[in-house]
Every structure is written in C-alpha cells, then in structure tokens.
C-alpha positions in Angstrom: -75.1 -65.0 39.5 -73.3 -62.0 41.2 -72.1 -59.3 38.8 -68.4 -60.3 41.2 -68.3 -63.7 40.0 -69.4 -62.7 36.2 -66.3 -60.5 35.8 -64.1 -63.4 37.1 -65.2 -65.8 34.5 -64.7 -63.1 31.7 -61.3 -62.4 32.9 -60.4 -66.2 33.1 -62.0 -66.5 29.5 -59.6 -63.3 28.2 -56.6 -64.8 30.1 -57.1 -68.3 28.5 -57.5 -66.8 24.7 -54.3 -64.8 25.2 -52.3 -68.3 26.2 -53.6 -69.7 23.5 -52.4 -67.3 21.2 -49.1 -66.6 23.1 -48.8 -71.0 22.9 -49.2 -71.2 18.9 -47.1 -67.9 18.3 -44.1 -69.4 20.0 -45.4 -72.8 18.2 -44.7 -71.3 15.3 -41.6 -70.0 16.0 -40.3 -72.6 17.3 -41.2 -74.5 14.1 -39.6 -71.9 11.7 -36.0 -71.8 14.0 -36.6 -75.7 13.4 -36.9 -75.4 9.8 -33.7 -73.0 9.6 -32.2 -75.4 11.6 -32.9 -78.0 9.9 -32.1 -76.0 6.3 -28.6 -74.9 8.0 -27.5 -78.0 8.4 -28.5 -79.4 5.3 -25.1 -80.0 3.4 -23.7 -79.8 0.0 -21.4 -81.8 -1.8 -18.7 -79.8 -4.0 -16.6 -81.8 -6.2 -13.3 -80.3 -7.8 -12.9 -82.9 -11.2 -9.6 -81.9 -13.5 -9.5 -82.5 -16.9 -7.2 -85.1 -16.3 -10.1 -86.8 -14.4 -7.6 -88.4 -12.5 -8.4 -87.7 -8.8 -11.7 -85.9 -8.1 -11.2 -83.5 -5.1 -14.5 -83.7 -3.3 -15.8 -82.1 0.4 -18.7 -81.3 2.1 -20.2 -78.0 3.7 -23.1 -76.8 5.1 -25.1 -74.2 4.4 -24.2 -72.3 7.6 -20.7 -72.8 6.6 -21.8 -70.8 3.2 -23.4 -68.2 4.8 -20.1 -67.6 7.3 -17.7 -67.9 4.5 -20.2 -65.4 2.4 -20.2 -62.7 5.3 -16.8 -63.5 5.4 -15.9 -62.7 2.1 -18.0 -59.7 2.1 -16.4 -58.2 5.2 -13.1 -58.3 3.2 -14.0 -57.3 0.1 -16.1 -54.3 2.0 -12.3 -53.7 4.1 -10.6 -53.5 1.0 -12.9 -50.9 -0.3 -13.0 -48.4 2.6 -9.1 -49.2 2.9 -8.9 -48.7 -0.9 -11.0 -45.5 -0.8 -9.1 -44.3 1.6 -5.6 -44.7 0.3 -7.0 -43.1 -2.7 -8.1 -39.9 -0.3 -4.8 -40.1 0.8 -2.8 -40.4 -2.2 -4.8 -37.2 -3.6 -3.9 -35.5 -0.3 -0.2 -36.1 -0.7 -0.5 -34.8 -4.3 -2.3 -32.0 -3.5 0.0 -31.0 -0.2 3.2 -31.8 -2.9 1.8 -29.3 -5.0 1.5 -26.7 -2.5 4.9 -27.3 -1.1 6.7 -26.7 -4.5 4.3 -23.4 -4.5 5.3 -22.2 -1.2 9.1 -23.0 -2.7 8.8 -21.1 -5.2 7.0 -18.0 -3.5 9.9 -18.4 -1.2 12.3 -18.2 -3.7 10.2 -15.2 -5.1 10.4 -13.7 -1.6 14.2 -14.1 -1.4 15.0 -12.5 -4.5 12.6 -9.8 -3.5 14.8 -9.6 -0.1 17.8 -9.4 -2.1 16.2 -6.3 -3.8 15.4 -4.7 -0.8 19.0 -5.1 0.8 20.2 -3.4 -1.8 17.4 -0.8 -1.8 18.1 -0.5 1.6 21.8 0.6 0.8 20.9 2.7 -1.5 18.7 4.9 0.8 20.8 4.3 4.0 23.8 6.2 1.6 21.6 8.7 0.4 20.0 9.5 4.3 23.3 9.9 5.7 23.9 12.2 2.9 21.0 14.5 3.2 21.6 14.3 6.9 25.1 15.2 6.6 24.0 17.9 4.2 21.4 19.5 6.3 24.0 19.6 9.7 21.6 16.9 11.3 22.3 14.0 13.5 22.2 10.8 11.9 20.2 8.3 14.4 20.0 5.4 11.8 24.5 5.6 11.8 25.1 2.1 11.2 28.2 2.6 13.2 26.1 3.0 16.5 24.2 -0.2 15.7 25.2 -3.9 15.0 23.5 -5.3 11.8 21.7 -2.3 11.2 22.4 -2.3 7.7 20.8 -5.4 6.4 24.1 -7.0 5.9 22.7 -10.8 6.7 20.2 -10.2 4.2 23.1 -11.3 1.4 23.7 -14.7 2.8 19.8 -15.4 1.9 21.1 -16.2 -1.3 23.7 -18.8 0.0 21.9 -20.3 3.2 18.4 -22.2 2.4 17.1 -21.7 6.0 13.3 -21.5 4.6 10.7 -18.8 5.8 12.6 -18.5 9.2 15.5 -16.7 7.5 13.2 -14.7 5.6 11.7 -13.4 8.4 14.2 -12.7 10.2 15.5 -10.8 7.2 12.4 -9.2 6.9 12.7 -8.1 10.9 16.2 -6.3 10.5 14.3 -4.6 7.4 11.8 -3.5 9.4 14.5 -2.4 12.2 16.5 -0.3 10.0 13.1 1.7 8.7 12.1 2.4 12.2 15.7 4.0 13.0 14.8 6.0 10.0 12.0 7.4 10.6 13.7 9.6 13.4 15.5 11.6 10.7 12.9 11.5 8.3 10.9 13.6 10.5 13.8 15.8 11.3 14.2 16.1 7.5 10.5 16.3 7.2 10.1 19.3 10.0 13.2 21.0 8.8 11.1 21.2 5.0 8.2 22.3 6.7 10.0 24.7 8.4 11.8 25.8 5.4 8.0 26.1 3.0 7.1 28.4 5.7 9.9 30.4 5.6 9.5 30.5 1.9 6.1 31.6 1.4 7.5 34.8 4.2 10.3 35.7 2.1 10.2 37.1 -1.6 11.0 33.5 -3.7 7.9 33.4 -5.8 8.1 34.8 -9.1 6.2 37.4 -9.5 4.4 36.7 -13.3 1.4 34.3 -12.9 3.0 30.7 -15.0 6.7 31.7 -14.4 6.3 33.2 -17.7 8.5 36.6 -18.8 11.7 37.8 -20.3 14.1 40.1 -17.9 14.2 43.2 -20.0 16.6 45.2 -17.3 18.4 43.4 -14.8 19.3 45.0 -11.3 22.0 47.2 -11.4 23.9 49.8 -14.0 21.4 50.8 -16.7 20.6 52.7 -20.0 17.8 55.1 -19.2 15.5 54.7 -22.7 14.2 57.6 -22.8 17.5 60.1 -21.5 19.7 57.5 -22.6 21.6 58.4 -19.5 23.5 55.8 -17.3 21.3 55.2 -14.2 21.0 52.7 -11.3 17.9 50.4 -11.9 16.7 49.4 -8.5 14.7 46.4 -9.4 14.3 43.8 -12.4 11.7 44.4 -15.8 10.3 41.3 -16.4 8.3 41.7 -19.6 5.5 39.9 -21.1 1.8 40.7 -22.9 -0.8 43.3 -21.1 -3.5 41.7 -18.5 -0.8 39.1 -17.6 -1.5 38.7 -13.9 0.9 40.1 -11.4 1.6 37.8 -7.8 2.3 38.9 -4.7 6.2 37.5 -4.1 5.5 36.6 -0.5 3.2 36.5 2.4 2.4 40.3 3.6 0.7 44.0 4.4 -0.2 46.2 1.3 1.0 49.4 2.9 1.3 51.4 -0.3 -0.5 51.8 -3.6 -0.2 55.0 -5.7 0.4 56.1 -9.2 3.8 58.3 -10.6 2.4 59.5 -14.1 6.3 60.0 -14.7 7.7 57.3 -12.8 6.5 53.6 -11.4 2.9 54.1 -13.1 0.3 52.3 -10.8 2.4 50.3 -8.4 1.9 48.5 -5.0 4.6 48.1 -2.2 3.6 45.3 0.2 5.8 45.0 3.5 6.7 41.4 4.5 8.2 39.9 7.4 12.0 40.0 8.7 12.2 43.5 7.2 11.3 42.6 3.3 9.3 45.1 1.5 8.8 44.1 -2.4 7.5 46.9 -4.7 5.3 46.5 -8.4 5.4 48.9 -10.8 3.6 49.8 -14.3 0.6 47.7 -13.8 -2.3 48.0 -15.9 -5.1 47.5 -12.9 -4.3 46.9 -9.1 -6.5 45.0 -7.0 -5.0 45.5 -3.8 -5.7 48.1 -1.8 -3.5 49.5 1.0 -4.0 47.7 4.7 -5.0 44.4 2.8 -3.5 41.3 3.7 -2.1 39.0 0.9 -0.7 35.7 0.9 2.3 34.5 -1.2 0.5 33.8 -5.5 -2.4 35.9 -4.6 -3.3 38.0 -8.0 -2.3 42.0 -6.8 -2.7 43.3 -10.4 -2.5 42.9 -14.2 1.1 43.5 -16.2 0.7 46.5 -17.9 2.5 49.7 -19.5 1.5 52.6 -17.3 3.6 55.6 -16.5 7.3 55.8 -18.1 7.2 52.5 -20.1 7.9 51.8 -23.3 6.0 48.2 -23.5 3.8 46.0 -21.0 6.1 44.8 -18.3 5.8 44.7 -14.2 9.4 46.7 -12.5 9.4 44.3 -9.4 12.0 45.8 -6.5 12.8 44.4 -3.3 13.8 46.0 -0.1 15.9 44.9 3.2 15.2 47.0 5.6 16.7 50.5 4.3 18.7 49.1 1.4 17.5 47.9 -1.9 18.6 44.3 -3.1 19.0 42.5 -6.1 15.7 40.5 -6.5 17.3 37.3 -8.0 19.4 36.4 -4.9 15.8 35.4 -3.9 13.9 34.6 -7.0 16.8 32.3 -7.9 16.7 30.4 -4.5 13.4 28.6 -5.7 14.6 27.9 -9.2 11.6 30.1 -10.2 13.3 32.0 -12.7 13.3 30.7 -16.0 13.5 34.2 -17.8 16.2 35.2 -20.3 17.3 38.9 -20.2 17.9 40.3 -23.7 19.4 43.5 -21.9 16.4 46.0 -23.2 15.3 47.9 -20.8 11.7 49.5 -20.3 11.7 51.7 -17.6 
C-alpha cells in the first residue's frame, strides 16, 4: 500500500472518531435541554384553603413560571435596595449641605458684623487722615468730597439689606477702594516723617546725657556765679548727674574743637553741625573725640564729670547759631527729650 493512500485512511479514521464524539456531545445536550424542558413544564398545584374551609382557592403554575416570578421578585427587591441606598446617600447629602449652609450663614453674619466694624473704623481713620493732613499743610487725595461713596457709607445698610456674600463683597471692594486712596497720603505723611528724622538727627534735639537722665542745675540765661556770687549770663544749660555718666553727641557733626580751661569749661568739645549749629560740652571727666572726627547723633563723645570750675559732676552743654548763642531747650524740648527738673543750683 502507498504511504499516499495510508495517510488517507488515517485521516478518514480521525475524522470519523471526531463525529462520533461531536454526535453524542450534542446527544447529550440535547437530552439535558430535554430534561429541563421537560422539568420546566412540570406544574404545581397551589391551593389557598381558609379557615372557614368554605371555598378553596386553587391554581396551577409551572416551574418556569416560578423561576420568572423569582427573578422577578429579585429584580425589585434588588431596585428597592440600590433606590433605597441611594435615597439614603442622598438624604445624608442634604443633611450635610444643610449644615454647611447654616455655617456659611453664620460666617456671613460674622463677616457682616465684622464689616460694620470696619465702616466705622474706616471713619475713624478717614477723620483722623484729614486731620493730620490738614495739620501738616498737605493735600488730602482720599477728600470724600472729590469721590462718590468713598467713605464706606453703603456699608451701614449691610445691617438692614440681606443681599448674601454679594453685598459683602461689594462692601468689602469700596473698603479696599478707600485704603488705596489712602495710601497716597500716607506716603506723603510717611516721606514728610522721613524727611523730618533726618532733619532731626542734623539739628541739636537729642539730649545730651546717655538715658535722658539729669537735673538742670542752671538754666540758660541770668545767673548766680557760685564761686563770685556775681550776676552773670550763663550761655548754656548744667545738666547734672553722677561722674562717668556718658555724654552724647546732640546731633550729626565735625569735632572741630577739643581743649581744656583749668579755670573755665574744664575738658570740653565743640562739634560744628549743619545749617550753622555748633553745640559745645564742658567739664567732662574723659573725652573721646578728638578734633576732625566725625560723629553721628547718640554717639558717646565723653564721660559727665567735674573738671575745671565746677562744684559737682555735671556736663555745661551750649549751643550756637551761627554767631549768636541760643537757649538749648528751644531744641531739646522739640523732641520731648527733656525730662529734667531744674532746682535753680548752679555749678559753673
């Protein structure tokens, strides 16, 4: 037999074993459908009897029938539970978003009295920049006169109109409005400070005893000389207080003078500052500036002491306007410095 023709009957053999097993698989399926056929339409008799056993309520129904009405039922019953579920999701949604509403209420009415507080803030300081402005000979740009509403004034009806977060901010918006126009005289107010510390620390303000401490002994003026007992003109102020007490320089400046009068000023220093101030320190115990040194307005020149005509520790502090001499508390007073009491003894 060709090798051709062997193949061919071994195929044919494979081919007929596969029918037969492909002929009793769907034999058996087709018997089981049967059978669940069959089973399906097997049928049940219910019967309803009453105690009263006076009509017995009967009916039939197929199994099929009870498997329908079972996925029946449990397609309801499995409704009613997402539905359920989901009302429930939604009912603690609602509470929830209640809640928050009668918080943002209350933050709202939080942020209205707050509002309310600012409005009247915000008179407050509107009355009190036009003051200082008016004081200081500046223009006013935040004049509520020039602009409509500038003064908050719709921020009292919050009070009386429930218009919700809109009113607020809007409220909130003219607030903001009325501290941008204010800025423009705050900085005028601002430079005209910074303008007025530098001008300080150039002109002989500071007090010259390290604290503010001392007791004006001999005010400028008519005097008692203690020693001739003679009537005399005191050029400066005696401000006393204990030996080593550090002695400041009154104002930015040139040390163009230091020296020693065994019967006069003791060791002293004159220092020369702008716009033709000179400011002289006599009697000290040390000096530590020397002449040519530049000094800045606090810096320590020297320690109070009792040198040369004295009669206790003390610093004579003088201050010159060009040619004349001046009394030093038109200056010292302009700063509030001062916070000596004289007792009218002098020391020089």
């Amino acid at each position: 037999m060709s090798p051709l023709n062997h193949y061919k009957k071994i195929e044919s053999r494979v081919i007929d074993d596969i029918g037969k097993r492909l002929r009793i698989v769907e034999n058996a399926l087709s018997g089981f459908v049967r059978k669940v056929v069959a089973l399906g339409r097997q049928r049940f008799t219910v019967m309803l009897i009453p105690h009263s056993e006076k009509k017995i309520f009967n009916f039939r129904i197929s199994v099929f029938s009870i498997v329908f009405l079972g996925i029946l039922l449990g397609g309801i019953f499995f409704t009613f539970f997402v539905f359920s579920t989901n009302f429930s999701g939604m009912s603690r949604l609602l509470t929830a978003r209640s809640q928050s509403l009668d918080s943002s209420e209350a933050s709202l009415e939080v942020l209205r009295d707050q509002i309310n507080d600012l409005d009247r803030v915000s008179h407050v300081f509107q009355t009190t920049l036009s003051k200082t402005m008016n004081v200081l000979a500046l223009n006013n740009p935040s004049d509520d006169s020039e602009t409509p509403n500038g003064d908050l004034a719709s921020l009292q009806e919050v009070s009386e109109q429930d218009q919700g977060s809109l009113q607020a901010r809007a409220d909130l918006q003219s607030l903001t409005a009325l501290l941008n126009r204010s800025v423009g005289s705050l900085d005028k107010i601002n430079s005209l400070f910074v303008s007025h510390s530098k001008l300080l620390v150039e002109l002989p303000t500071l007090w010259p005893v390290a604290g503010g401490v001392g007791v004006i002994t001999t005010p400028f003026g008519p005097a008692i000389q203690p020693f001739t007992h003679q009537m005399y003109l005191h050029l400066g102020v005696d401000i006393a207080y204990g030996y080593g007490t550090p002695i400041l320089a009154a104002a930015d400046g040139k040390v163009v003078e230091r020296g020693y009068e065994a019967l006069g000023y003791g060791n002293y220093v004159v220092i020369r500052h702008r716009y033709g101030f000179y400011t002289k320190y006599g009697h000290m115990e040390r000096v530590y500036a020397n002449e040519g040194d530049e000094v800045k307005q606090g810096q320590v020149i020297g320690l109070m002491g009792s040198t040369g005509l004295s009669t206790g520790p003390h610093v004579h502090f003088e201050v010159h306007l060009g040619s004349e001499v001046v009394d030093p508390m038109r200056y010292l007073d302009f700063t509030g410095d001062n916070s000596a009491v004289s007792n009218g003894q002098s020391q020089d």
